[in-house]
C-alpha positions, 0 to 999 in steps of 0.5 A: 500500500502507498503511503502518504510521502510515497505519493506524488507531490503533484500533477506536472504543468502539462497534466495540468494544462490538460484537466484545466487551463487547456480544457475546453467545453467541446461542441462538436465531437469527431466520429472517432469512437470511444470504447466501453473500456475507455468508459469504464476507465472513467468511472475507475477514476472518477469513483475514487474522489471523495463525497459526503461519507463516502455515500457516492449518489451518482450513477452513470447512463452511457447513451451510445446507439443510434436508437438509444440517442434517437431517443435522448436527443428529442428531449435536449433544449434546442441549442444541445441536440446537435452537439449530443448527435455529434458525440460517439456517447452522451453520458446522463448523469443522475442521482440514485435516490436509493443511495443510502441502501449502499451505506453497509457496503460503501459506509459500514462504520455509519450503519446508524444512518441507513434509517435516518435517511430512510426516514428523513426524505429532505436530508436525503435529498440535500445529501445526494444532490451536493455529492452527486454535484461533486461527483459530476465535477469529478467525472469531467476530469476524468473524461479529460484525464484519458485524453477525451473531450466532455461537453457537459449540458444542463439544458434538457428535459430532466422529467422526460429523461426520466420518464423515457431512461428511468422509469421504474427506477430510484435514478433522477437525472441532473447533468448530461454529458458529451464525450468523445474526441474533438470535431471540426471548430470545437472550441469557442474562444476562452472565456474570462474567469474571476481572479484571486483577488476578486473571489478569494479571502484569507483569515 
């Protein structure tokens, strides 16, 4: 097992660059494919990031036929249909509203939780939304960590996503994703960012 001064002291400029002064949103994907290994891998990496208690809420669709996109595309705003068209996969993110089944396996030190959350729907709720949050963040990096380009989308129809991907499930839609490799015109010029001074504080 590694311990803590065996591990890297830190990712080198360029591994940097690549997860985020380099990164771009992608809106256009080439017809390259991507593997189910290389999906796989994703989510190899994106699980090992921390969330509330280890309680990892997230759960991950991959839509990657023809069909399984005929059927997703629809439901995306306007302005998103044809940039998920153009990616090999669209990643649809949700929540498992059941996560807190998972805790004798994901948190068995915090077994006493498993029926406060039963009970409690809102607590519930607060906690899946903020990790999933977190863990959405996690799996952009991972996607750009292999090398891929993600295009994360708000702008969809959750409850019709749901309706057609979910139905009869504890998932929840809350994030969609492109990934693939980059197309034609990609990526729209860089746009600002808020500077230390302007949004960090030290005490």
């Amino acid at each position: 097992m590694t311990t803590l001064d065996e591990r890297p002291l830190g990712l080198d400029d360029s591994a940097r660059a690549a997860l985020f002064g380099d990164a771009h949103t992608a809106n256009t994907f080439a017809d390259t494919p991507v593997t189910d290994e290389q999906l796989a891998q994703v989510w190899e990496l994106a699980r090992w990031a921390p969330t509330g208690a280890n309680l990892q809420p997230m759960r991950v669709l991959f839509v990657r036929t023809p069909e399984a996109k005929a059927r997703l595309v629809p439901l995306l705003n306007d302005t998103n249909r044809d940039r998920a068209a153009s990616a090999p996969v669209t990643a649809v993110l949700a929540v498992d509203d059941r996560f807190h089944d998972a805790i004798p396996t994901v948190a068995p030190f915090m077994a006493g939780m498993q029926p406060v959350l039963e009970e409690n729907t809102e607590m519930r709720e607060s906690m899946g939304s903020y990790s999933s949050a977190m863990q959405a963040g996690y799996f952009i990096l991972a996607v750009r960590a292999l090398g891929l380009a993600a295009g994360p989308m708000g702008g969809f129809d959750r409850a019709a996503v749901d309706a057609e991907f979910f139905a009869g499930t504890d998932w929840r839609s809350h994030l969609v994703v492109n990934i693939g490799y980059p197309g034609p015109d990609a990526f729209r010029p860089r746009l600002p960012r808020l500077d230390v001074e302007d949004v960090v504080r030290f005490v």
